[in-house]
C-alpha positions in Angstrom: -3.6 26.7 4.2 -6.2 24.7 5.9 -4.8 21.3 6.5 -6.3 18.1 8.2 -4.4 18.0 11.8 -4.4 14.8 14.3 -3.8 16.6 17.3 -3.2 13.8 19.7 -3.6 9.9 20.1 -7.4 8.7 20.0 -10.8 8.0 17.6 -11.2 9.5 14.6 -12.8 13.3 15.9 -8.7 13.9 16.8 -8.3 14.5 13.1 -9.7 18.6 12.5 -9.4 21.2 10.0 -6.9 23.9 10.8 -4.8 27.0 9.9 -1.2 26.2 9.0 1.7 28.1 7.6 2.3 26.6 3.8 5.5 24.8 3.2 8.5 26.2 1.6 11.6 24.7 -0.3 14.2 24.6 2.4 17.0 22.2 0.9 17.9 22.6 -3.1 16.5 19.2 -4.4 13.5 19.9 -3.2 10.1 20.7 -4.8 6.6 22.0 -4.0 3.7 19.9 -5.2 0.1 21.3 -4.8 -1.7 18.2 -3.7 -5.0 17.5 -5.3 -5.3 13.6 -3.6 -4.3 11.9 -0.8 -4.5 7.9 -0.8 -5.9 6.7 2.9 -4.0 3.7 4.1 -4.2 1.4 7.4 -1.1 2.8 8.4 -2.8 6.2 9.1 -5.2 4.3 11.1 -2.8 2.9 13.3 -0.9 5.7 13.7 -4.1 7.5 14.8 -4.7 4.7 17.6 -1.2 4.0 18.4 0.7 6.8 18.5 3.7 8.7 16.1 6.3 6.5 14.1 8.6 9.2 14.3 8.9 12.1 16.5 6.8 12.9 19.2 5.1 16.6 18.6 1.8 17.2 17.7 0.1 18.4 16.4 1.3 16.5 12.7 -0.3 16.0 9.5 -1.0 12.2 8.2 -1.3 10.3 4.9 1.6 8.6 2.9 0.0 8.7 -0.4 -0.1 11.6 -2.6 -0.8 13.0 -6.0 -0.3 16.7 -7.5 1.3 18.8 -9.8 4.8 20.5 -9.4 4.3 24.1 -8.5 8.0 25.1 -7.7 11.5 23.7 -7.5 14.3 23.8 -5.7 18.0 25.3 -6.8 19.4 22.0 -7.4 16.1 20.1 -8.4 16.5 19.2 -11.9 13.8 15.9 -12.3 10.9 18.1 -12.4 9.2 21.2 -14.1 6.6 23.2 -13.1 3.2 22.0 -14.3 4.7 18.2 -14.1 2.3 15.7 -12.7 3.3 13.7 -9.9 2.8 10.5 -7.2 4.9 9.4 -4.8 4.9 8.0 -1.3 6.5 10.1 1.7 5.6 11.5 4.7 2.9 11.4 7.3 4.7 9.5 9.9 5.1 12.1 11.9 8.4 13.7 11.4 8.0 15.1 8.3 4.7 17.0 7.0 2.0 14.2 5.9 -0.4 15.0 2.8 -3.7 15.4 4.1 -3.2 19.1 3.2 -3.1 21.3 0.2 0.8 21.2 -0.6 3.6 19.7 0.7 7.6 20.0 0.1 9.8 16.5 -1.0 13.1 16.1 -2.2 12.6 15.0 -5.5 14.0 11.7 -5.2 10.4 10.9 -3.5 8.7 11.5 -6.5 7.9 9.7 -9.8 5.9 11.1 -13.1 2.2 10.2 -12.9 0.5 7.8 -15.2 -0.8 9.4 -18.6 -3.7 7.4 -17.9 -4.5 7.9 -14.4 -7.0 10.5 -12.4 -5.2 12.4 -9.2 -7.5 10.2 -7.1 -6.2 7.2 -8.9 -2.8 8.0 -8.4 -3.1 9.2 -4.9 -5.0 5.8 -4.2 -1.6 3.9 -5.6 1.6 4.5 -4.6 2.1 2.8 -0.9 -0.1 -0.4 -2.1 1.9 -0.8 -5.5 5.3 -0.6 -3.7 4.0 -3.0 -1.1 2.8 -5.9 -3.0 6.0 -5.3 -5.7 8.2 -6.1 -2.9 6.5 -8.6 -1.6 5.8 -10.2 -5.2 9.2 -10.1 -6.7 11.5 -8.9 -4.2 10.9 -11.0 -0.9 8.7 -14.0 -2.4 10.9 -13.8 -5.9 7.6 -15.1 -7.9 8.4 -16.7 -11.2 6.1 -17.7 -13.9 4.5 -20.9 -14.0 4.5 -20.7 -9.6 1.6 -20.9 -7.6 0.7 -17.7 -5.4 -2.0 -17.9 -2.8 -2.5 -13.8 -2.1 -5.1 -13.3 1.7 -7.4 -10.5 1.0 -7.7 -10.2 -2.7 -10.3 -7.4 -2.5 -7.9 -5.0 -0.3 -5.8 -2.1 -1.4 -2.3 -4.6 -1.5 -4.3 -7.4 -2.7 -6.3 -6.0 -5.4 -2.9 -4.8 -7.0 -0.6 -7.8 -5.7 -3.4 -10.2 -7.8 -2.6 -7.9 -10.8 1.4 -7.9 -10.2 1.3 -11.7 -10.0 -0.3 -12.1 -13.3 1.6 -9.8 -14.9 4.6 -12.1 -13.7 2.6 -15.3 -15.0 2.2 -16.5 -12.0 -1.0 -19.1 -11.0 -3.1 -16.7 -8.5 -5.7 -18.3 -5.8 -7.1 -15.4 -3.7 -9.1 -15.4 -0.6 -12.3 -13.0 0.1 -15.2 -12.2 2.8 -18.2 -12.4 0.0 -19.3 -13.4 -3.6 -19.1 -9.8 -4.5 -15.9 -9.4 -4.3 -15.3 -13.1 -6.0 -16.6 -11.0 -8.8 -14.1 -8.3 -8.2 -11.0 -10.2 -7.8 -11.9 -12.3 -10.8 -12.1 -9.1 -12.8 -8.6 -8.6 -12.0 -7.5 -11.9 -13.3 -7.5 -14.1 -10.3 -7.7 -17.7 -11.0 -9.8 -19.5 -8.1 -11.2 -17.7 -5.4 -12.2 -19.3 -1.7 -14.8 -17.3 -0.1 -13.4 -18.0 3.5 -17.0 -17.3 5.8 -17.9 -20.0 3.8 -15.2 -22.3 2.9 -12.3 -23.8 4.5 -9.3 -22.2 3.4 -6.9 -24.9 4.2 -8.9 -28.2 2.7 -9.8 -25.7 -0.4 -6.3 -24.7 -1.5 -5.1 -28.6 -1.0 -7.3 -29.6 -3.2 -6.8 -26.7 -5.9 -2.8 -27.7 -5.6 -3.6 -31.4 -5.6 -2.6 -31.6 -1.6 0.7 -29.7 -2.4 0.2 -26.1 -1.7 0.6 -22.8 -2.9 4.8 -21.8 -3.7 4.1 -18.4 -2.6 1.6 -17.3 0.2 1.0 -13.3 0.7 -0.7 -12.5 4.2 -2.1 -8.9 4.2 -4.2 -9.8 6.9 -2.0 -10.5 10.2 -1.5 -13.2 12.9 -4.1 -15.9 12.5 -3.6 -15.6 8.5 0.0 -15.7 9.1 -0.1 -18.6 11.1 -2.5 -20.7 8.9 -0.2 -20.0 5.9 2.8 -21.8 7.1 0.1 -25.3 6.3 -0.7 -23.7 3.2 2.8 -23.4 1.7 4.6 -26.1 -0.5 7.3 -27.4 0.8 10.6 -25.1 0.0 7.9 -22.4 -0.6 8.1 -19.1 1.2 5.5 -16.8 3.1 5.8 -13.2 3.3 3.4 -11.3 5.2 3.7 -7.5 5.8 1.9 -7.6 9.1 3.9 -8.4 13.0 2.6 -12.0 13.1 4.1 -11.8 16.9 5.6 -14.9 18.3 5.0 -18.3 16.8 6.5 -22.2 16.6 8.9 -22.5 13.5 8.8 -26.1 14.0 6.4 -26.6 10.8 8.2 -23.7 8.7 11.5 -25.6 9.3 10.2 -29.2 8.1 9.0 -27.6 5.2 11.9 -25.4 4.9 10.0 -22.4 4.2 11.7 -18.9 3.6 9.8 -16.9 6.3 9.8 -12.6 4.7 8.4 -10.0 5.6 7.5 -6.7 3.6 7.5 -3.1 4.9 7.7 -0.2 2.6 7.9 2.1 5.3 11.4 1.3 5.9 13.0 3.8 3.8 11.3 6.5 5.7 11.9 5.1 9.1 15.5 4.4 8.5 16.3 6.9 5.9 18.0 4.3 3.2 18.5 6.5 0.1 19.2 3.7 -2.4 15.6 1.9 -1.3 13.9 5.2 -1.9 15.4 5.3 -5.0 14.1 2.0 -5.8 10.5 3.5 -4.6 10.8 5.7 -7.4 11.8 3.0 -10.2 9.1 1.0 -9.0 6.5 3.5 -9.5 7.9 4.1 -13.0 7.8 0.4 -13.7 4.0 -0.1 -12.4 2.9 3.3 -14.5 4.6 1.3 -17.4 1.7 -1.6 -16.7 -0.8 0.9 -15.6 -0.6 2.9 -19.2 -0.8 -0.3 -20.8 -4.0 -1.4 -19.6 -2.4 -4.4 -17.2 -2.8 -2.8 -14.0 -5.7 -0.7 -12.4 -6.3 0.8 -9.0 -9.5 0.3 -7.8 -11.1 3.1 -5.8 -14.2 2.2 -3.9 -15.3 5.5 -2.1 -13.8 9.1 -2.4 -14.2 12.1 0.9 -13.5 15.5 1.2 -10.2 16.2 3.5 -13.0 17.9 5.7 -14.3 14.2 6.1 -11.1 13.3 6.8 -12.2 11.6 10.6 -15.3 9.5 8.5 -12.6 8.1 6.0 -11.2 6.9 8.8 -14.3 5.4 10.6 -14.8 3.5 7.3 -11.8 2.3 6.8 -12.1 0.6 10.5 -15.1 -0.8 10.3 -13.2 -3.3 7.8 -13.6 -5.2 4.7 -12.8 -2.2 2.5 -12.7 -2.8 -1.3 -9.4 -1.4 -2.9 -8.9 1.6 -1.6 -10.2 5.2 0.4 -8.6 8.5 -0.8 -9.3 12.4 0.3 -9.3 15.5 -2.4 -8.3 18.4 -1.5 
């Protein structure tokens, strides 16, 4: 199969097209799904630049997202059946096979049934940004209805979806963006006030739309700055979570307020191999296709490439302020 390789640490031209032997079922609760999407996400672009999360061959295949249909089972794989369409999240860290290619092999415990609803390219789009901003939402921040949620980056892949999550909760949602375009957007997705921050000051804006008390919840998607800034923009007994390294900072602030101080990173599962959190990767993908077949939760997808384009995906998504997300058929 021809597959999209990175072949060492660098720019986006160290992702080519090459011959590779196709994967087969090596353990019994495995199964074979024949990839039609594969969701692009910053963590491929990192990896790209910074060098393999796992293991330290090359050359490997990236991309955590995926979407397909099951095209053979293992001995002991009972979940699935051939034909069955899939999404899950696995992979393309390094050790194991990524899914910028045309199949891939994942114990089924990976997997969870695709939406009715949903296109491959939806789906693949989904998966890492849905578990992301759950966690975040409910798990870490423990968002209740009737709180007040200040989510950075609205527009982005985790915030388009962590706007929608947070509504679904009943939760009061304030969102920050880079233009009036994507006010438009995030307002399509429920969002209650939007600060445009080129133009607005984030801080003095948020005050007053909380009547000087501040948001109970504050998501960072962004990183360090962002992270920082939040810690003024949190209610008292409130709690940040952020699922970037915000590096070293002064708690003095977080601790008058006493803030609960999270952070979010779906990766985990993979990096440390917890089975009972990948399980839980599973259920929430079955919970959020519950909301997605419903009509409560969409996944914006703002520009689709071929896996031959696989290096310009990757360009794009650098040059910054993507809307939702970037995703490769195959």
């Amino acid at each position: 199969m021809e597959a999209l390789m990175m072949s060492a640490v660098g720019d986006p031209s160290v992702l080519q097209l090459q011959q590779v032997d196709e994967p087969t079922i090596e353990q019994p609760t495995e199964v074979k799904v024949r990839l039609s999407a594969a969701g692009v996400n910053p963590i491929d672009t990192k990896i790209r630049r910074g060098g393999l999360l796992q293991g330290d061959r090359f050359p490997v295949i990236l991309g955590c997202d995926g979407a397909g249909e099951v095209v053979e089972v293992g001995a002991a794989a009972s979940r699935y059946q051939l034909g069955d369409k899939v999404w899950f999240c696995h992979g393309g860290l390094g050790l194991e096979p990524g899914n910028y290619a045309p199949f891939n092999v994942i114990d089924e415990r990976w997997l969870a049934p695709m939406p009715a609803n949903l296109s491959y390219i939806e789906a693949a789009a989904a998966p890492l940004v849905l578990i992301t901003a759950w966690g975040a939402l409910y798990h870490r921040g423990r968002l209740q209805a009737g709180q007040t949620v200040l989510i950075h980056g609205g527009a982005g892949g985790v915030g388009h979806v962590a706007i929608q999550l947070a509504k679904i909760a009943g939760a009061r949602v304030i969102t920050t963006v880079s233009s009036p375009e994507k006010e438009r957007f995030v307002r399509s997705l429920g969002a209650d006030e939007v600060i445009i921050y080129p133009t607005e000051n984030t801080l003095e804006r948020l005050l007053m739309l909380t009547s000087g008390r501040g948001a109970d919840l504050v998501f960072d998607t962004v990183g360090r700055d962002v992270f920082l800034s939040s810690i003024m923009m949190t209610a008292h007994f409130g709690t940040v979570v952020s699922i970037l390294d915000p590096g070293a900072f002064d708690f003095q602030e977080a601790r008058m307020r006493n803030l609960s101080i999270a952070f979010e990173l779906m990766l985990t599962p993979m990096l440390r191999n917890l089975p009972e959190a990948r399980d839980e990767h599973r259920t929430i993908l079955q919970r959020c296709a519950q909301h997605i077949e419903a009509g409560k939760l969409v996944i914006e997808v703002s520009k689709v490439f071929s896996l031959a384009q696989g290096a310009a995906a990757h360009a794009h998504m650098e040059a910054g302020h993507t809307q939702g997300k970037l995703v490769l058929t195959l």
